[in-house]
C-alpha positions as CSV (number, residue, x, y, z in Angstrom):
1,X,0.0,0.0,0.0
2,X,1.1,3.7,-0.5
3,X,1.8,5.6,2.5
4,X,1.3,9.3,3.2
5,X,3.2,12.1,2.2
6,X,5.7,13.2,5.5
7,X,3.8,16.3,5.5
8,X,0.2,15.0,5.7
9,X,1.1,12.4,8.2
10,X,2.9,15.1,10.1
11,X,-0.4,17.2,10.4
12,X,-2.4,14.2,11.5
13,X,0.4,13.3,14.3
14,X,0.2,17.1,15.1
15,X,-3.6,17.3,15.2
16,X,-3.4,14.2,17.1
17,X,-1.5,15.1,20.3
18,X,-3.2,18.9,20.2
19,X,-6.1,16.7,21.0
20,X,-4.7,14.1,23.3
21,X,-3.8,16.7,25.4
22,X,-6.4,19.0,25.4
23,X,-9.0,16.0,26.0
24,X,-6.3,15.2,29.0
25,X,-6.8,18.7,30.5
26,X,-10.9,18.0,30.4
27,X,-10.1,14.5,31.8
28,X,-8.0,15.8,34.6
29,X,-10.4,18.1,35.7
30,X,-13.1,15.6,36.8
31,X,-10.6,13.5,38.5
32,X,-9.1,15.8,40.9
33,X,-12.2,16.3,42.5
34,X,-14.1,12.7,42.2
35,X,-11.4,10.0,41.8
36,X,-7.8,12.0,42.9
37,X,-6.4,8.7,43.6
38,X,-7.2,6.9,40.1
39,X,-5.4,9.7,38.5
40,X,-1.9,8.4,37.9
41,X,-3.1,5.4,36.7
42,X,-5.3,6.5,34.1
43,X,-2.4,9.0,32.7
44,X,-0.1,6.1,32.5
45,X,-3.2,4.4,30.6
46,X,-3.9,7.6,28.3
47,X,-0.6,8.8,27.4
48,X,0.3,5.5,27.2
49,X,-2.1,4.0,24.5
50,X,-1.3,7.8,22.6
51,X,2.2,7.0,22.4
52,X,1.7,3.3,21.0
53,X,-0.7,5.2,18.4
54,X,1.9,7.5,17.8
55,X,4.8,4.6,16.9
56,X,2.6,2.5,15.3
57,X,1.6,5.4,12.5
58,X,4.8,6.6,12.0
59,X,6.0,2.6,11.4
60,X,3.4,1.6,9.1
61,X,4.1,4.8,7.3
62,X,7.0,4.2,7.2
63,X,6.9,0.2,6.3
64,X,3.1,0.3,4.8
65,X,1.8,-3.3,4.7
66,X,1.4,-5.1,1.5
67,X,-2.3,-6.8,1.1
68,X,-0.3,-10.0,0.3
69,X,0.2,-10.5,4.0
70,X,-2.8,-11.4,4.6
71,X,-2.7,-11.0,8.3
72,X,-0.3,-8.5,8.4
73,X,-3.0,-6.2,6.3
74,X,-5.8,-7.6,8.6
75,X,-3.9,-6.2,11.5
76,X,-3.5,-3.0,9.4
77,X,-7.3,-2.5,9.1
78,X,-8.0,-3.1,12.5
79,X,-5.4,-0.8,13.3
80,X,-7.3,2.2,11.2
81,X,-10.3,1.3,13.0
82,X,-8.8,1.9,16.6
83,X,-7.0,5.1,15.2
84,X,-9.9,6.7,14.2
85,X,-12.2,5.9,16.7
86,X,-9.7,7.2,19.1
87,X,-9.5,10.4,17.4
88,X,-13.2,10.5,17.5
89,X,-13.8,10.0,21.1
90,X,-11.0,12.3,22.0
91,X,-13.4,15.3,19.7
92,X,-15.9,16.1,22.1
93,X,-12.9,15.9,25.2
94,X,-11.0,18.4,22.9
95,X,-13.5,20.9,23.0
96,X,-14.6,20.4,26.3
97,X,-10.9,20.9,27.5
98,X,-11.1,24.4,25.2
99,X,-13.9,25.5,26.7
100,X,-13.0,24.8,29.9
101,X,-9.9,26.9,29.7
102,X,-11.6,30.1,28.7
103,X,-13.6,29.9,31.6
104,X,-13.0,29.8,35.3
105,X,-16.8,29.5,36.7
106,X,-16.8,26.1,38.3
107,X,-20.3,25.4,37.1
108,X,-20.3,25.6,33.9
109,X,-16.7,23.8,33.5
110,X,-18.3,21.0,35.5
111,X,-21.3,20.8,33.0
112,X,-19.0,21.3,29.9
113,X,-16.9,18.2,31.3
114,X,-20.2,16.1,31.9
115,X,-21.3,16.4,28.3
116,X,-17.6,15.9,27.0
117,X,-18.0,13.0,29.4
118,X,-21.2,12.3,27.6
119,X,-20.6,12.4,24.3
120,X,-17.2,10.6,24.2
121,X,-18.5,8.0,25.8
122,X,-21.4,7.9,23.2
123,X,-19.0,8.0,20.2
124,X,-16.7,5.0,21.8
125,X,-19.7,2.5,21.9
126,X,-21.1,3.5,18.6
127,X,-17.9,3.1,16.6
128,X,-16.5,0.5,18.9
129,X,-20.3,-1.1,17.4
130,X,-18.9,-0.3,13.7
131,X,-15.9,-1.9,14.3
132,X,-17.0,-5.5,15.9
133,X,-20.8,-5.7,14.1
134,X,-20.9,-3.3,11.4
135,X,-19.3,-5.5,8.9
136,X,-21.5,-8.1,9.6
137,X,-24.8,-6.1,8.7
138,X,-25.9,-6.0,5.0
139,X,-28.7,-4.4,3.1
140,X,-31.1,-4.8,0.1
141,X,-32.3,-1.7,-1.3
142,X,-34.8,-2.0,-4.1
143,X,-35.2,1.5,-6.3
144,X,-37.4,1.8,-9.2
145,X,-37.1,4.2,-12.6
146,X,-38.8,5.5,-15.1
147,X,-37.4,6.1,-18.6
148,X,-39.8,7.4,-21.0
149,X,-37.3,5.9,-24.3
150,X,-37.0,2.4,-22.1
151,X,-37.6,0.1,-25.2
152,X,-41.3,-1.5,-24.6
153,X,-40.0,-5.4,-24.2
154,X,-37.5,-4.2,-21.3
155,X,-40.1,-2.1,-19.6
156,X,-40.0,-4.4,-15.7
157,X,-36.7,-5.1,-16.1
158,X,-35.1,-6.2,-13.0
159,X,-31.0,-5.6,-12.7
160,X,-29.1,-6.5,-9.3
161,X,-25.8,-4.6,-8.5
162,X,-23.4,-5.8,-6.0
163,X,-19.6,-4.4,-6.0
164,X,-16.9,-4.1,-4.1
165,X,-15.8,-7.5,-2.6
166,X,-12.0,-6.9,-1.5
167,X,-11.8,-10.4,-1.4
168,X,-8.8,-10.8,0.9
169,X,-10.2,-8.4,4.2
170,X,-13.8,-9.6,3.5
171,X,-14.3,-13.1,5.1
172,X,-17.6,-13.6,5.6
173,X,-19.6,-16.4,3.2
174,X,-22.7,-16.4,5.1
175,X,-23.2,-12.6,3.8
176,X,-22.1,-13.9,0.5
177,X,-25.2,-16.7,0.7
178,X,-27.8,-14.0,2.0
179,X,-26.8,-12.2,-1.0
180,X,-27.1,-14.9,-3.3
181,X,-30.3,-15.5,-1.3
182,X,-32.2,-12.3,-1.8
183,X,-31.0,-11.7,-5.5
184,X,-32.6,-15.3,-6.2
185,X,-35.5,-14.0,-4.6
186,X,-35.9,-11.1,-6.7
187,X,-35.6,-13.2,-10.2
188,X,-33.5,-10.5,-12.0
189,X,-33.1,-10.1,-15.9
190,X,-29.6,-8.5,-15.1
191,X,-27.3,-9.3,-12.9
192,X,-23.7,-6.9,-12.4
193,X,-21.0,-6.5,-10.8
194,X,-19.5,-2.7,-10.6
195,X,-15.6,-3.4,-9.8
196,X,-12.8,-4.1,-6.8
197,X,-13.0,-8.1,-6.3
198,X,-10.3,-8.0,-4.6
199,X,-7.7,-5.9,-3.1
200,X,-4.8,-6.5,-5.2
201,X,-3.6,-10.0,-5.8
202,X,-5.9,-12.5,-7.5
203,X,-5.5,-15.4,-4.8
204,X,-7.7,-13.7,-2.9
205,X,-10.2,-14.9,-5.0
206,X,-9.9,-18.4,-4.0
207,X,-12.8,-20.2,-2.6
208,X,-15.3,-17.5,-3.6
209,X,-16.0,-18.6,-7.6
210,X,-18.8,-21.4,-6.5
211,X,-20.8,-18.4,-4.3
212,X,-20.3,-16.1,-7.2
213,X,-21.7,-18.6,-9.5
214,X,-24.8,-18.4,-8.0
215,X,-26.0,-15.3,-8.6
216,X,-28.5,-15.6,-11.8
217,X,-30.2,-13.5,-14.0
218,X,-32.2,-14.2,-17.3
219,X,-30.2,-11.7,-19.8
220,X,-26.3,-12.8,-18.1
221,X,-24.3,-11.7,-15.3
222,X,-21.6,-8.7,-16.3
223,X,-19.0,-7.2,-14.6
224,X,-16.2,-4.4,-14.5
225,X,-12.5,-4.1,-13.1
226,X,-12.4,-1.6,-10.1
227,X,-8.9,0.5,-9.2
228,X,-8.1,-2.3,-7.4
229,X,-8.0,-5.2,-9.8
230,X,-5.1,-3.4,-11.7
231,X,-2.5,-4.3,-8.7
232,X,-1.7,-0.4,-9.1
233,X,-0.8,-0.9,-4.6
234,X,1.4,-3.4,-4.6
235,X,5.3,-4.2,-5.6
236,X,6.0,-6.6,-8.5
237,X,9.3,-7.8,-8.9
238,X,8.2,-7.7,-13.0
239,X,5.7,-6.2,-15.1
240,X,5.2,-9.7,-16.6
241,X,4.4,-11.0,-13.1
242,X,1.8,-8.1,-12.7
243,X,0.4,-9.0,-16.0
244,X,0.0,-12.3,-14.9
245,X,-1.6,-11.5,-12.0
246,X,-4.0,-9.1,-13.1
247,X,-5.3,-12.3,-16.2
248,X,-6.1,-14.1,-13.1
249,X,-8.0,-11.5,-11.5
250,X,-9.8,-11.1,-14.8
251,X,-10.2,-15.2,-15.1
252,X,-11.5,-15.7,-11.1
253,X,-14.3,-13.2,-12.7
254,X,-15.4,-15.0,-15.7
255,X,-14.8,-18.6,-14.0
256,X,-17.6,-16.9,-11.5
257,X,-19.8,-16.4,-14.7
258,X,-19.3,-12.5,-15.1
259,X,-18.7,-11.5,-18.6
260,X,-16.0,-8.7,-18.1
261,X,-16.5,-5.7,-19.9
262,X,-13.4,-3.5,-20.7
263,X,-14.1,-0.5,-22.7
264,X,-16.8,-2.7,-24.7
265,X,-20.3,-2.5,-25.4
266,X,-23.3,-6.0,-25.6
267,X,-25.9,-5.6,-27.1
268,X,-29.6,-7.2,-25.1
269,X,-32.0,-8.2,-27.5
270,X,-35.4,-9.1,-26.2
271,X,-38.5,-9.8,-28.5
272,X,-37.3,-7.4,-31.4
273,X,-36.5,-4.8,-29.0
274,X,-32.5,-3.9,-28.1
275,X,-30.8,-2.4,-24.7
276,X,-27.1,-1.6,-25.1
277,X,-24.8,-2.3,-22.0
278,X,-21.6,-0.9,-22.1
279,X,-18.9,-1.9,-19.3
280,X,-15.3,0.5,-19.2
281,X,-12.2,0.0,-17.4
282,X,-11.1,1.7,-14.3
283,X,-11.7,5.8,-14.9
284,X,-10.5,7.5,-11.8
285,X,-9.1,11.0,-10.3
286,X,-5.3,11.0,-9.5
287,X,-3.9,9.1,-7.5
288,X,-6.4,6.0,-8.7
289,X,-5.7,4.8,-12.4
290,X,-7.6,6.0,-15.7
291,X,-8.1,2.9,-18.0
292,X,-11.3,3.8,-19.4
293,X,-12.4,5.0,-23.2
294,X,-15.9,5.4,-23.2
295,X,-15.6,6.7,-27.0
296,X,-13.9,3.1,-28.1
297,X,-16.6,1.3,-25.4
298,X,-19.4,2.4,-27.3
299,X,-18.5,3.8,-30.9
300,X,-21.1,1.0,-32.3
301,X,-23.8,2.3,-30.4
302,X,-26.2,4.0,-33.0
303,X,-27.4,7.7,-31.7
304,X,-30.8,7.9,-30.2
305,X,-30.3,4.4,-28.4
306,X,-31.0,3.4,-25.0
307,X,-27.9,2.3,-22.8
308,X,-27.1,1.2,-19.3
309,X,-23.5,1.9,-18.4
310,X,-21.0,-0.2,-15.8
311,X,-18.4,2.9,-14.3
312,X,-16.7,1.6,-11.2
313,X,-15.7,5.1,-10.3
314,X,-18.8,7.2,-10.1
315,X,-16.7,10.3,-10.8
316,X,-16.5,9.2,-14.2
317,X,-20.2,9.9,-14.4
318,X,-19.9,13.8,-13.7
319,X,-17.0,14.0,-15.7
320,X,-18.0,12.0,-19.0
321,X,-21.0,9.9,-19.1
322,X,-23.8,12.1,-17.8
323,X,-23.3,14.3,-20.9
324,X,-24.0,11.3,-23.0
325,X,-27.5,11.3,-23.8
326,X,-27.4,7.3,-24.8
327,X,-26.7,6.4,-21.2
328,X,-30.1,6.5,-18.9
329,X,-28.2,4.4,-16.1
330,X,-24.9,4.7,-14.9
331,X,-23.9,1.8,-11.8
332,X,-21.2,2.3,-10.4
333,X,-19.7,1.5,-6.7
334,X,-16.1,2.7,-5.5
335,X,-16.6,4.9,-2.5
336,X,-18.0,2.6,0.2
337,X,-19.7,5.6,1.6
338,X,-16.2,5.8,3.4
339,X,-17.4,2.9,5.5
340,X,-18.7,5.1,8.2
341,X,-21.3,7.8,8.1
342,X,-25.0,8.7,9.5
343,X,-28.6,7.9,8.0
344,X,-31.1,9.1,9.4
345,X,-35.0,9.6,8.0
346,X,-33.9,9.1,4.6
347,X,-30.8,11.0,4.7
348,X,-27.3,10.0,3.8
349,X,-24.4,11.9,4.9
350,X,-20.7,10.8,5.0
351,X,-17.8,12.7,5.1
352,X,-16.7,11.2,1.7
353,X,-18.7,14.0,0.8
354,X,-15.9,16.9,0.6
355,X,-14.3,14.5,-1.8
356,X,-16.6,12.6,-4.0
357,X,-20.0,14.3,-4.1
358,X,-21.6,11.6,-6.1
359,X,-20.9,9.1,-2.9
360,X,-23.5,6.9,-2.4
361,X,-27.1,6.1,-3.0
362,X,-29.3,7.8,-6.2
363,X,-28.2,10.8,-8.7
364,X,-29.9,12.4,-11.2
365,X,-29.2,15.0,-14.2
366,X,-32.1,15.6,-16.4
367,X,-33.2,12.2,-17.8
368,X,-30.8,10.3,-16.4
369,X,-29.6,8.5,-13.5
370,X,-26.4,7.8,-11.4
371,X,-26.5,4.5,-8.8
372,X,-23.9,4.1,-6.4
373,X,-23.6,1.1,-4.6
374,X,-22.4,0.8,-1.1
375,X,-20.3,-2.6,-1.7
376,X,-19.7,-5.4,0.2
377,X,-16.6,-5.3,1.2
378,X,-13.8,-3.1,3.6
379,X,-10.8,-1.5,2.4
380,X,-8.6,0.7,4.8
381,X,-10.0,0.3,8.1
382,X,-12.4,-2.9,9.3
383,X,-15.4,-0.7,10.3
384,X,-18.8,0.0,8.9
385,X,-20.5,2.9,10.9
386,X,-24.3,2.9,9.6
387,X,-23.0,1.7,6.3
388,X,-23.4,-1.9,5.8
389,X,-22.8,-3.5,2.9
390,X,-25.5,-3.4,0.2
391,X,-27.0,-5.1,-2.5
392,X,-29.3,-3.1,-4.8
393,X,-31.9,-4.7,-7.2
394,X,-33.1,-1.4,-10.1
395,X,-36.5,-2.3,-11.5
396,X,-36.5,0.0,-15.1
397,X,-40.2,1.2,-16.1
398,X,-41.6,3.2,-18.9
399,X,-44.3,5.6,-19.6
């Protein structure tokens, strides 16, 4: 994996111990009054656990861990997940503390502690909750749209989505087999896959082809290549092992019964009527790789047709596809709504926001439509925070 420039990972250490040690000030407070006694101890514990943080950043920066220790890269993501939640709980202490030092009324530093108290505590057992049961939590969301040029014989049509495995950190075959489960239950025309099957090396695959080959649907099973799938993270001691590597990633798809599209159009017939679905290679913003030609991927498409198209990278939809007035339907995955983030009545926020504004869930411009899908798998840090991993089935009407 690529580490962090020195200079962003010297802002995070900064921001890091500015508020370890302004949360210590609000922790302090209480304990010289209530508990003077358990004080030492709990410094010992606090500064103590910040300093392991502290080494343990600066070494996998230093030495980041390759996905093809598998273990090693386990521990990695686990790691991410403690990091951040630490830095979460320590948000409400750090303000707390702040407050608490422009003011010397002893009342309202004792209620500022209390709700620093409060919400820290809060924060722990929800992410502590993402970390331990969040990735065990899936969902089936079921959308419907309405495209007045659908061609009448696909009007109904049924398409399931799933993306995003990371085969490698995702373990867990009995959300695999609920999948399986519910897309069986919806009896889809279309069933795709929008990218990332694994993280990087194509034994990661292994064991997962006879689950995959499960998943059904009356018009085929297609799928794309996600940044990912390239091996772009890892070292090769050759290109032509990289090469070799990357076939396989390719092969574990179609052995699973996905027809990978790269930069190429198929063409749906279905009593005398014709849907076009075009699949492209990886299209990304810097620093994730740009493999995609959307102008080779569907130069045989006539004008005026109706098309469904397979982006991983849902940036490539703002960028490029959205002005193409052939595509009605752009799936794509990718973002993993960052893993962690907050829904509530209907409402999806994630921080993933300030960087990808097309993150997660539905998008429309004019007549047509942008799905991002939630994935299945982790990448980065093993923690889902209120976003679990999703499968999607997209029932297309007409007038």
């Amino acid at each position: 994996m690529r580490s962090l420039p020195i200079n962003i990972w010297l802002i995070l250490l900064s921001a890091y111990w500015v508020f370890t040690l302004t949360a210590w000030f609000c922790i302090r407070y209480g304990l010289m009054s209530r508990y003077p006694s358990f004080r030492p101890y709990l410094r010992k514990i606090w500064f103590g656990e910040a300093v392991l943080l502290t080494l343990l950043l600066i070494f996998l920066n230093m030495f980041p861990p390759d996905p093809a220790h598998k273990w090693v890269y386990t521990g990695y993501t686990w790691f991410n997940a403690i990091l951040l939640t630490d830095f979460t709980c320590k948000t409400p202490l750090f303000i707390s503390g702040l407050l608490m030092m422009a003011s010397r009324r002893v009342r309202f530093r004792c209620t500022v502690w209390w709700m620093g108290i409060i919400l820290s505590s809060g924060l722990g057992i929800t992410f502590l909750w993402g970390i331990l049961a969040g990735p065990g939590m899936c969902v089936n969301r079921e959308i419907t749209l309405k495209f007045p040029a659908l061609p009448p014989a696909f009007k109904g049509m049924k398409i399931v989505q799933i993306s995003d495995a990371h085969f490698g950190t995702f373990h867990n075959k009995a959300m695999m087999r609920k999948m399986v489960a519910i897309s069986g239950d919806f009896r889809p025309d279309l069933v795709v896959f929008t990218g990332d099957l694994v993280n990087n090396y194509a034994w990661e695959a292994n064991g997962w082809s006879t689950l995959l080959a499960q998943f059904h649907g009356s018009l085929g099973k297609y799928g794309v290549l996600g940044n990912h799938d390239y091996g772009d993270y890892s070292r090769w001691p050759s290109p032509s092992v990289k090469e070799k590597n990357f076939r396989e990633i390719v092969t574990a798809c179609e052995v699973s019964g996905f027809r990978v599209l790269r930069n190429e159009t198929v063409k749906l017939a279905k009593e005398g009527d014709t849907l076009y679905l075009t699949g492209v290679e990886n299209w990304g913003h810097t620093p994730f790789p740009r493999y995609a030609d959307l102008s080779k991927a569907s130069e045989n498409m006539p004008d005026g047709s109706f098309g469904i198209l397979l982006s991983h990278d849902p940036a490539h939809w703002h960028a490029e596809a959205c002005h193409d007035k052939r595509y009605a339907l752009t799936l794509s995955g990718h973002t993993h709504g960052l893993q962690w983030g907050l829904i509530m009545a209907g409402i999806r926020f994630s921080l993933i926001w300030l960087l990808e504004p097309y993150w997660g869930g539905l998008y429309r411009n004019d007549d047509r439509y942008l799905y991002v899908n939630g994935g299945l798998g982790m990448i980065g840090m093993h923690l889902r925070l209120d976003m679990p991993a999703e499968i999607t089935l997209i029932t297309l009407t007409g007038n």
